[in-house]
PDB file of N, CA, C and O in Angstrom:
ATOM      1  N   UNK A   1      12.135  73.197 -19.950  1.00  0.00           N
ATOM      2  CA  UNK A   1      13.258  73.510 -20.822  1.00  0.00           C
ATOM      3  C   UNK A   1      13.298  72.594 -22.037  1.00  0.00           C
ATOM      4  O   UNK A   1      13.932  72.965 -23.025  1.00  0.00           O
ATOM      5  N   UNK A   2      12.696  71.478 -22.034  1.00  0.00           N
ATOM      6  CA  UNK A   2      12.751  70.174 -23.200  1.00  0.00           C
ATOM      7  C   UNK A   2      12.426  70.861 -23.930  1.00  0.00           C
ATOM      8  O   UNK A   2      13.195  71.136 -24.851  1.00  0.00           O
ATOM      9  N   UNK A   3      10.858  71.588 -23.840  1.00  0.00           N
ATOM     10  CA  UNK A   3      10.184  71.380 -24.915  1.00  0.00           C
ATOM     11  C   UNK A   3      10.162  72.337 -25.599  1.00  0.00           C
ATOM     12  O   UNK A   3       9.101  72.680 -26.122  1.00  0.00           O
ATOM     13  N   UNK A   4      11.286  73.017 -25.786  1.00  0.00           N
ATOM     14  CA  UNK A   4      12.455  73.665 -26.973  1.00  0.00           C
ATOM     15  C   UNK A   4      13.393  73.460 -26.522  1.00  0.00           C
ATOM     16  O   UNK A   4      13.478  74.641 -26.184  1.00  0.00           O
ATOM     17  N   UNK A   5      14.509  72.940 -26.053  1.00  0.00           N
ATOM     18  CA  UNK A   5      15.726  73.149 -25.665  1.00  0.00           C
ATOM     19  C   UNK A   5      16.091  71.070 -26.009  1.00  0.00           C
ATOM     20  O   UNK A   5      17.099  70.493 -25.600  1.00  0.00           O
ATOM     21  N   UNK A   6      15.035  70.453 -26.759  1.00  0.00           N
ATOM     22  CA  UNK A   6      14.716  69.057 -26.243  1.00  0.00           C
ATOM     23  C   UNK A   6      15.029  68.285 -27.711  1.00  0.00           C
ATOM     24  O   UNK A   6      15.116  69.070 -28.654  1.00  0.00           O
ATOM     25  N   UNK A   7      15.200  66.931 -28.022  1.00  0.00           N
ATOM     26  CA  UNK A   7      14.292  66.173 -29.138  1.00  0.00           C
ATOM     27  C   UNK A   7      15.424  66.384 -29.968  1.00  0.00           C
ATOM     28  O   UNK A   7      16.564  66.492 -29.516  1.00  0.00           O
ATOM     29  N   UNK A   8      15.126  66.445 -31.204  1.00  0.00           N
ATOM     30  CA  UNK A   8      16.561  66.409 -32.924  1.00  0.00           C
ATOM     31  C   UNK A   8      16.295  67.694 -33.055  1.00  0.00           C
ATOM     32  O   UNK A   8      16.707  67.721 -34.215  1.00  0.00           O
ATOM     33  N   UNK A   9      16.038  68.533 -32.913  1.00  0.00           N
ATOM     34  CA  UNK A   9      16.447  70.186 -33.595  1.00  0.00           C
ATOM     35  C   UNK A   9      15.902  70.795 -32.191  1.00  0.00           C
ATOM     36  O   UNK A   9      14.716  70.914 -31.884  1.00  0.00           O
ATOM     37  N   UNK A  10      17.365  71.260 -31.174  1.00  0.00           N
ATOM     38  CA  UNK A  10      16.807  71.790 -29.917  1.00  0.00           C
ATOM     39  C   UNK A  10      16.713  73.237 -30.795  1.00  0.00           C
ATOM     40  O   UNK A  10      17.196  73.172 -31.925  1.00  0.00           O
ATOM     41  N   UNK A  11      16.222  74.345 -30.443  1.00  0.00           N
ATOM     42  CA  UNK A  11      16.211  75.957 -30.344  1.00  0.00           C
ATOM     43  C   UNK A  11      17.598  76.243 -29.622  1.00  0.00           C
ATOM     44  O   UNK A  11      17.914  75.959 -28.467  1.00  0.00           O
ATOM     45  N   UNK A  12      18.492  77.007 -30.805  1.00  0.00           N
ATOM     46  CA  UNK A  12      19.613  77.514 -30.108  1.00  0.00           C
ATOM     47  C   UNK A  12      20.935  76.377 -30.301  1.00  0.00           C
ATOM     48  O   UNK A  12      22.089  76.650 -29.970  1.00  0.00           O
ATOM     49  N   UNK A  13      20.615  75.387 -30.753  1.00  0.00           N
ATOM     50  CA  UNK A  13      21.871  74.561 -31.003  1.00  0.00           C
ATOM     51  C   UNK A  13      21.859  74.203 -28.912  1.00  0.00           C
ATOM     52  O   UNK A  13      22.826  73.579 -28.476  1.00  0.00           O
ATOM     53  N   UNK A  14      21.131  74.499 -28.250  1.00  0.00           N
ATOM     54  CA  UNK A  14      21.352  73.990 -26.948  1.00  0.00           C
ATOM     55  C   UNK A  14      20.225  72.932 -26.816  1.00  0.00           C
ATOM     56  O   UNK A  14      19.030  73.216 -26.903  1.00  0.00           O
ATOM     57  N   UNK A  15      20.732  71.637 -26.589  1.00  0.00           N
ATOM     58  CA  UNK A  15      20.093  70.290 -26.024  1.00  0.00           C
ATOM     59  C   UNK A  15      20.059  70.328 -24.692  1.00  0.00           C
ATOM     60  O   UNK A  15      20.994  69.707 -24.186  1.00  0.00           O
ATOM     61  N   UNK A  16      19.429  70.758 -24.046  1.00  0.00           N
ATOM     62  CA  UNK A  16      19.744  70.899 -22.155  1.00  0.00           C
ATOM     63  C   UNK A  16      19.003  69.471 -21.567  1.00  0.00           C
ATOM     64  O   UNK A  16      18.865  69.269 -20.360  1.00  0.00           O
ATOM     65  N   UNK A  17      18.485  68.380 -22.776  1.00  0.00           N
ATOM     66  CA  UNK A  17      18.367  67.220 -22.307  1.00  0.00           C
ATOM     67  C   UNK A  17      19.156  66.300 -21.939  1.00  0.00           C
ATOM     68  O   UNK A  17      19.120  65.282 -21.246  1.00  0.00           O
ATOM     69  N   UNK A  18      20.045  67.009 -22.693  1.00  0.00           N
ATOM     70  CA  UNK A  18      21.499  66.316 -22.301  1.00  0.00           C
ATOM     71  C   UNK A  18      22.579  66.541 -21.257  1.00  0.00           C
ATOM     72  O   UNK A  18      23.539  67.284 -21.462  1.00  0.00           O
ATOM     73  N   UNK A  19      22.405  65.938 -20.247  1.00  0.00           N
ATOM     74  CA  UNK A  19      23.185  66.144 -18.659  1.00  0.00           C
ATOM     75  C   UNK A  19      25.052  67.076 -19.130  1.00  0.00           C
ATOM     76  O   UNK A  19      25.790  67.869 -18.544  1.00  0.00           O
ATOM     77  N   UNK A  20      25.067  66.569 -20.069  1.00  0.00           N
ATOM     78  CA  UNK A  20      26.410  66.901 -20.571  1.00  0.00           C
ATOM     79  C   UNK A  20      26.654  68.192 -20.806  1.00  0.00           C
ATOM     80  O   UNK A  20      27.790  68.480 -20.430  1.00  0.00           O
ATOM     81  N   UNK A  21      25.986  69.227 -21.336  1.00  0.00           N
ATOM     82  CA  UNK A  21      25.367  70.431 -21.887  1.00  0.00           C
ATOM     83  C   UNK A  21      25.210  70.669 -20.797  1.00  0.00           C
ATOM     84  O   UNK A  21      26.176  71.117 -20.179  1.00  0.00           O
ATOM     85  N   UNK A  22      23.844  70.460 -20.054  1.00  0.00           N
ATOM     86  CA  UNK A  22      23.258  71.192 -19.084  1.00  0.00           C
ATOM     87  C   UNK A  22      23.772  71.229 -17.913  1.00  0.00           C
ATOM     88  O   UNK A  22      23.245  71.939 -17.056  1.00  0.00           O
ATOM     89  N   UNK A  23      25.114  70.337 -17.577  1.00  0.00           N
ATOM     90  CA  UNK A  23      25.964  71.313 -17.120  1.00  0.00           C
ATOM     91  C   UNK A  23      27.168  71.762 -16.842  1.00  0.00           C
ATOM     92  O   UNK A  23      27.761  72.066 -15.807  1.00  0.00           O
ATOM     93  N   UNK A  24      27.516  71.737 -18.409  1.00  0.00           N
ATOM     94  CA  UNK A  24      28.009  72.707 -19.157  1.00  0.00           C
ATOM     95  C   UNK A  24      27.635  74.238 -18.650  1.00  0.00           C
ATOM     96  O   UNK A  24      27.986  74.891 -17.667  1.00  0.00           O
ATOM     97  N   UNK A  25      26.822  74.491 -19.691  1.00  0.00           N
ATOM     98  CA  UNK A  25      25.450  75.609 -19.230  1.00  0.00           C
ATOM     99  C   UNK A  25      25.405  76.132 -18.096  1.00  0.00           C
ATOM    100  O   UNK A  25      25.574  77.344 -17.964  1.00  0.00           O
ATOM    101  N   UNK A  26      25.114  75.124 -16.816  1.00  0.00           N
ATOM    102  CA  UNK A  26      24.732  75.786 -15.680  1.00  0.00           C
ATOM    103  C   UNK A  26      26.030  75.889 -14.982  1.00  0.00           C
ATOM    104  O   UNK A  26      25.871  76.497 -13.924  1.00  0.00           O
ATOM    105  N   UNK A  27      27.351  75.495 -15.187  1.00  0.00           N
ATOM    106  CA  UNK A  27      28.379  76.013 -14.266  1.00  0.00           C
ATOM    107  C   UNK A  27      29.007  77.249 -15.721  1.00  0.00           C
ATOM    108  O   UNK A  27      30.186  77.599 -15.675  1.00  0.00           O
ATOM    109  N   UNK A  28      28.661  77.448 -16.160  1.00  0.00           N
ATOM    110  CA  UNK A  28      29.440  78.443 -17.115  1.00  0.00           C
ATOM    111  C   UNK A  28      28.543  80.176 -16.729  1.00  0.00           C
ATOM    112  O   UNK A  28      28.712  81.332 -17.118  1.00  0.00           O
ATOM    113  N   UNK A  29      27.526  79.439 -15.716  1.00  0.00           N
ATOM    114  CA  UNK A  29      26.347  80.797 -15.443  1.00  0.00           C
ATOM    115  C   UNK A  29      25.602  81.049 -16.516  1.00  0.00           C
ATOM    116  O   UNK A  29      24.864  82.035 -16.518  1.00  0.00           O
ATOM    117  N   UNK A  30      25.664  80.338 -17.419  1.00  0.00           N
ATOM    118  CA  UNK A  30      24.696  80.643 -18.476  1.00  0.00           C
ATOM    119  C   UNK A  30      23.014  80.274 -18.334  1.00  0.00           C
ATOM    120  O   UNK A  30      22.051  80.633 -19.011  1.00  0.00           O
ATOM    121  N   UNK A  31      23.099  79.632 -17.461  1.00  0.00           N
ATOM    122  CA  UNK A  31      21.500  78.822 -17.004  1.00  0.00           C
ATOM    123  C   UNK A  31      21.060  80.186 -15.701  1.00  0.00           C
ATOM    124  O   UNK A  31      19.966  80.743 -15.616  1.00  0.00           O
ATOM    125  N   UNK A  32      22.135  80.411 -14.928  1.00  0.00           N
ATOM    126  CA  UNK A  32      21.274  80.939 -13.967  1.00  0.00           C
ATOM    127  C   UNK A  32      21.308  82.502 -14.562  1.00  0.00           C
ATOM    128  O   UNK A  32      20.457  83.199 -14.010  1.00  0.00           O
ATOM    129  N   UNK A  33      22.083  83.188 -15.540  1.00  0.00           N
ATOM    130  CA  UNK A  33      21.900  84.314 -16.063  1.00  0.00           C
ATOM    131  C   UNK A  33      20.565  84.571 -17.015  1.00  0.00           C
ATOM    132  O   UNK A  33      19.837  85.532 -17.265  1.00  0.00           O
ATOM    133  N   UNK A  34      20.652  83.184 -17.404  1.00  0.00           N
ATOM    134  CA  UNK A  34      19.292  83.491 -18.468  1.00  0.00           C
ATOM    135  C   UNK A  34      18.210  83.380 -17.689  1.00  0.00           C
ATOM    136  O   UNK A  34      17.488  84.376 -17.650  1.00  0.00           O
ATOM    137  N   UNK A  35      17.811  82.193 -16.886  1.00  0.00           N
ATOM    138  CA  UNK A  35      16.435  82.099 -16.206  1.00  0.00           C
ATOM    139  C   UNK A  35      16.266  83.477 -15.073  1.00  0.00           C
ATOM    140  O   UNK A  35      15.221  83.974 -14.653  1.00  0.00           O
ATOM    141  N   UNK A  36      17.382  83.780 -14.840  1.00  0.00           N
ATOM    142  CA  UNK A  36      16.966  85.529 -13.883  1.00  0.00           C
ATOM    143  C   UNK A  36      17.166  86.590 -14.285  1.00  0.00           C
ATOM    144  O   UNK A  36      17.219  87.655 -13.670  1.00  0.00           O
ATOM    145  N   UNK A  37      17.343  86.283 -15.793  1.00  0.00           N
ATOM    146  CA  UNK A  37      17.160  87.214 -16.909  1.00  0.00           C
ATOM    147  C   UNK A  37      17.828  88.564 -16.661  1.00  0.00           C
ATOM    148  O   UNK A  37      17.289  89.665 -16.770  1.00  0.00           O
ATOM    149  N   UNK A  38      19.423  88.233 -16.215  1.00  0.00           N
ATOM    150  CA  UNK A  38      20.212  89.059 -16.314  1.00  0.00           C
ATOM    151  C   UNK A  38      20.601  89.490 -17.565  1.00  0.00           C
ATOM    152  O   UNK A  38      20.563  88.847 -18.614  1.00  0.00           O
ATOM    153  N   UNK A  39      21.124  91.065 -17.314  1.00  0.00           N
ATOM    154  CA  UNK A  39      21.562  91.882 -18.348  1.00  0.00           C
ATOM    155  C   UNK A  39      23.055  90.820 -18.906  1.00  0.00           C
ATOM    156  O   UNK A  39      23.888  90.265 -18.189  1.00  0.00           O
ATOM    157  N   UNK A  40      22.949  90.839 -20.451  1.00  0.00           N
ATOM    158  CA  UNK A  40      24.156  90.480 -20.627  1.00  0.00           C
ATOM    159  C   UNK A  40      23.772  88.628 -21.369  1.00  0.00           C
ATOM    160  O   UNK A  40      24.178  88.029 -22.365  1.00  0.00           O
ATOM    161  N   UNK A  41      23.148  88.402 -20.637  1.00  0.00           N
ATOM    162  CA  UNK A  41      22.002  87.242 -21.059  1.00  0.00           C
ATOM    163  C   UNK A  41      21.223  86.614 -22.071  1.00  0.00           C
ATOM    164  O   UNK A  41      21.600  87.260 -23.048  1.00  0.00           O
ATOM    165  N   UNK A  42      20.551  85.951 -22.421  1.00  0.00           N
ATOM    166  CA  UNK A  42      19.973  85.467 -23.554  1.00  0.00           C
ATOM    167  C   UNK A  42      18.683  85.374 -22.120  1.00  0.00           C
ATOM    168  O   UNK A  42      18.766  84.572 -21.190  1.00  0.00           O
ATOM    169  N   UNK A  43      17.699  86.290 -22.276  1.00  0.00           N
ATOM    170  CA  UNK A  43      16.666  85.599 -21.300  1.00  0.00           C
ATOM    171  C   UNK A  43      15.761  84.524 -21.434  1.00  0.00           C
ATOM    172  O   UNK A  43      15.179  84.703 -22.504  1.00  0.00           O
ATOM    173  N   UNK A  44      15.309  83.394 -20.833  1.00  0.00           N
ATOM    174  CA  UNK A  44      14.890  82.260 -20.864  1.00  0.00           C
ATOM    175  C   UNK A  44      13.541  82.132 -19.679  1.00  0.00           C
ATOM    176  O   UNK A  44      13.699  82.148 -18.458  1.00  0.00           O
ATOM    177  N   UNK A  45      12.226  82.007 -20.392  1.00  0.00           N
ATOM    178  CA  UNK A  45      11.935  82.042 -21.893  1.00  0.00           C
ATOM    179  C   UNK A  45      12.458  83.063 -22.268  1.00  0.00           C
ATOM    180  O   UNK A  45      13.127  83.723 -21.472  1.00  0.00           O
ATOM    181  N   UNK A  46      12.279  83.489 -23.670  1.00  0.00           N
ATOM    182  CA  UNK A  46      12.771  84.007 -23.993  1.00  0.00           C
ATOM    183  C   UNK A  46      11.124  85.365 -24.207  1.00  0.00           C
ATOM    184  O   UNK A  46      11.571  86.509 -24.291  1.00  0.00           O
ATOM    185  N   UNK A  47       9.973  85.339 -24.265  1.00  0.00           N
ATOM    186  CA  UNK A  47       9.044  86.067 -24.219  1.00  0.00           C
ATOM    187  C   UNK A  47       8.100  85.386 -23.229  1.00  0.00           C
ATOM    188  O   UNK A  47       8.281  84.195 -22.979  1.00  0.00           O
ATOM    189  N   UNK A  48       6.848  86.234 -22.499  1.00  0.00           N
ATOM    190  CA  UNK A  48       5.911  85.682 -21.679  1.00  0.00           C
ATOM    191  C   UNK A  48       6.646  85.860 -20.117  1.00  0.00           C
ATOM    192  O   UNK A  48       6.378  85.257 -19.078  1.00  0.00           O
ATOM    193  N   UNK A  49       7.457  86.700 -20.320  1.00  0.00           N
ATOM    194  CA  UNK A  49       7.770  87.357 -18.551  1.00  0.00           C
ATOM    195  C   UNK A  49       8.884  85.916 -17.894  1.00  0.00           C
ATOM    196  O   UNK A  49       8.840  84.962 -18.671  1.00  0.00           O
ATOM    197  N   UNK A  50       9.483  85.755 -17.082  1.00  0.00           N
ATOM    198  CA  UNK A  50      10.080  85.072 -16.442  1.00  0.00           C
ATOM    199  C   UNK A  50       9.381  83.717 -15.653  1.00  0.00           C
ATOM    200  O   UNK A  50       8.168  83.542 -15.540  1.00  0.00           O
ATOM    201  N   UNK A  51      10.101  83.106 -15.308  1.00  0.00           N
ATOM    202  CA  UNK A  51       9.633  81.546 -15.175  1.00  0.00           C
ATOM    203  C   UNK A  51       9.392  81.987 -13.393  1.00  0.00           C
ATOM    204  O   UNK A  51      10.044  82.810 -12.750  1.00  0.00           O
ATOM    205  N   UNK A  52       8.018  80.960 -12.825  1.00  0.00           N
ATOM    206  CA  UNK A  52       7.704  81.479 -11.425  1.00  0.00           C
ATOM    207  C   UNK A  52       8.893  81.324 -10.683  1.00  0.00           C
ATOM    208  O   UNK A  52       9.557  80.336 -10.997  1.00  0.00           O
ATOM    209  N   UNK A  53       9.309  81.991  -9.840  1.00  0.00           N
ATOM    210  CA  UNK A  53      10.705  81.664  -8.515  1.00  0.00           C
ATOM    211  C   UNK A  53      10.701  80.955  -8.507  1.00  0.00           C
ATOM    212  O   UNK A  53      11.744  80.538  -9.009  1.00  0.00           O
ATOM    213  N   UNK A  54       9.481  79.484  -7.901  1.00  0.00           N
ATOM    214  CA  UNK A  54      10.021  78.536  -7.382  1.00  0.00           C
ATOM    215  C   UNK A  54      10.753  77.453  -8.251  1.00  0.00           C
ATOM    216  O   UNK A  54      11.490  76.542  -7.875  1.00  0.00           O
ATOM    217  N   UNK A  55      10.345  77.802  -9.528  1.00  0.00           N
ATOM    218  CA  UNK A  55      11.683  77.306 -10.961  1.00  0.00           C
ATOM    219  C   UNK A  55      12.676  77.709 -10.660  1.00  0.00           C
ATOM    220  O   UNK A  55      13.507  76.950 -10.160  1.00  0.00           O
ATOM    221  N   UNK A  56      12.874  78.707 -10.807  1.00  0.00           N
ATOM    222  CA  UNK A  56      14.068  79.622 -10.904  1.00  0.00           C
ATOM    223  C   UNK A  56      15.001  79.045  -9.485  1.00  0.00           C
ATOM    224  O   UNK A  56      16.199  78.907  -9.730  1.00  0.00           O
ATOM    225  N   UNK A  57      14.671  78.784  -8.396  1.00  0.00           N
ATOM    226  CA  UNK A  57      14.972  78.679  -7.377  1.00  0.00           C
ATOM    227  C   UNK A  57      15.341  77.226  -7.461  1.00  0.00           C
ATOM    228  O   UNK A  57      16.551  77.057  -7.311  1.00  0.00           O
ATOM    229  N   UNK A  58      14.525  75.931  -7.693  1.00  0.00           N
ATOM    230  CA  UNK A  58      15.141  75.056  -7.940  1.00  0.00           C
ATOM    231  C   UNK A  58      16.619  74.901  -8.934  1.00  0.00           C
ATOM    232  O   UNK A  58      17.610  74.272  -8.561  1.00  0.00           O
ATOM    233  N   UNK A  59      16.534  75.423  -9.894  1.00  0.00           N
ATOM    234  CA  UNK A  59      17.661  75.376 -10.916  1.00  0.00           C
ATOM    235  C   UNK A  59      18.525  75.908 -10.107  1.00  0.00           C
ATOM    236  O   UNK A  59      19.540  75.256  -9.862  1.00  0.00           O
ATOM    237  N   UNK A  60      18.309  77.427  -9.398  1.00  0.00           N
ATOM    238  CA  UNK A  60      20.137  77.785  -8.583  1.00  0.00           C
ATOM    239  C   UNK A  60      19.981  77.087  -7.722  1.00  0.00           C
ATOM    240  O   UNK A  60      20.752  77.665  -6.955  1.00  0.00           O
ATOM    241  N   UNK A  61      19.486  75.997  -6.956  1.00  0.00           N
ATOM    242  CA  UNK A  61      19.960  75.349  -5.612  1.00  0.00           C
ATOM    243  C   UNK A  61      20.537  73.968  -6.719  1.00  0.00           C
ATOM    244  O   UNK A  61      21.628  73.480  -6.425  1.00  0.00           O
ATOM    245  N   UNK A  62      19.935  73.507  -7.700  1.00  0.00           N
ATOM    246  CA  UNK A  62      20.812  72.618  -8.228  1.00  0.00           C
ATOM    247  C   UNK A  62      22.459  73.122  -9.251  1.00  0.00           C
ATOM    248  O   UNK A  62      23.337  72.268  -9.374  1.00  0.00           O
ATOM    249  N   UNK A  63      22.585  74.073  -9.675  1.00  0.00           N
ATOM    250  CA  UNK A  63      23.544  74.700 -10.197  1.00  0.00           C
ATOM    251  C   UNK A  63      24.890  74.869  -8.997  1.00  0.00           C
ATOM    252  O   UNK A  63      26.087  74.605  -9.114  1.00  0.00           O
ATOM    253  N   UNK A  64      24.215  75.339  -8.012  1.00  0.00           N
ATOM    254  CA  UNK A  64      24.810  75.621  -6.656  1.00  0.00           C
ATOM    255  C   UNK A  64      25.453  74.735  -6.141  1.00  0.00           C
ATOM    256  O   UNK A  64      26.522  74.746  -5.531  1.00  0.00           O
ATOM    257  N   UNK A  65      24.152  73.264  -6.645  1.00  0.00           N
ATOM    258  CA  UNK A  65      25.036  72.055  -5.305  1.00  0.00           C
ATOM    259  C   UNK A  65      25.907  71.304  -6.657  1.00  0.00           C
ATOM    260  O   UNK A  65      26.101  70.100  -6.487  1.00  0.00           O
ATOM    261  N   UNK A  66      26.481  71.928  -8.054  1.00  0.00           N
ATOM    262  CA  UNK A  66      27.293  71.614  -8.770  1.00  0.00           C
ATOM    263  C   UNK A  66      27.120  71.088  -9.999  1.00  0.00           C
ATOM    264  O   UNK A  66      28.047  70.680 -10.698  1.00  0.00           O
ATOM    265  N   UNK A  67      25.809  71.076 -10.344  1.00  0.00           N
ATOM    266  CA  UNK A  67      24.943  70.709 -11.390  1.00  0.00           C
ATOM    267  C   UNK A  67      25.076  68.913 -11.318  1.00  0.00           C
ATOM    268  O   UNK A  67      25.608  68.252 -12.210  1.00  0.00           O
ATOM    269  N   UNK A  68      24.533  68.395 -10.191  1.00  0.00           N
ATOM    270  CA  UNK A  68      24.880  66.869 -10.853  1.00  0.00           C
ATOM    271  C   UNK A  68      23.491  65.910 -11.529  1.00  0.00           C
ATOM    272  O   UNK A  68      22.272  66.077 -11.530  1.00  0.00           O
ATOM    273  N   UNK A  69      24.271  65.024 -11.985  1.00  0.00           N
ATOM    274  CA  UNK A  69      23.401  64.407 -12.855  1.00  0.00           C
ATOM    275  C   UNK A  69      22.159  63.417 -12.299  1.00  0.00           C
ATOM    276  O   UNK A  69      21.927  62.260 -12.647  1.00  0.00           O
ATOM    277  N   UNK A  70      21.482  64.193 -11.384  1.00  0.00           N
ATOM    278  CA  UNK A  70      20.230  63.646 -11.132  1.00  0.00           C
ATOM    279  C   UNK A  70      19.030  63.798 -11.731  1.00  0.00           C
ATOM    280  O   UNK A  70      18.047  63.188 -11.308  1.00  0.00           O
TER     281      UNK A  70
END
């Protein structure tokens, strides 16, 4: 996710390097709508097909257990 979402000019005005944002993001459902590229969504990536499950799967078990800052 850094390496656009990362650094002085993230893509999207979203810094998801930043614990603060990201979760923001992931309790607002905006993280787990985009990476499972629900309708309604901004899908993430955004081209090149969806990120493998076991991504996807880490992010909702951390979103899930409340997004904390580990």
């Amino acid at each position: 996710c850094n390496g656009c979402h990362g650094g002085g000019s993230p893509q999207g005005s979203l810094a998801l390097g930043n614990w603060t944002v990201a979760s923001t993001v992931a309790m607002d459902g905006r993280l787990a709508g985009a990476v499972q590229h629900v309708t309604g969504y901004s899908e993430m990536p955004p081209s090149g097909g969806m990120l493998p499950q076991c991504d996807i799967d880490k992010i909702l078990t951390w979103v899930q257990a409340g997004a904390p800052n580990n």
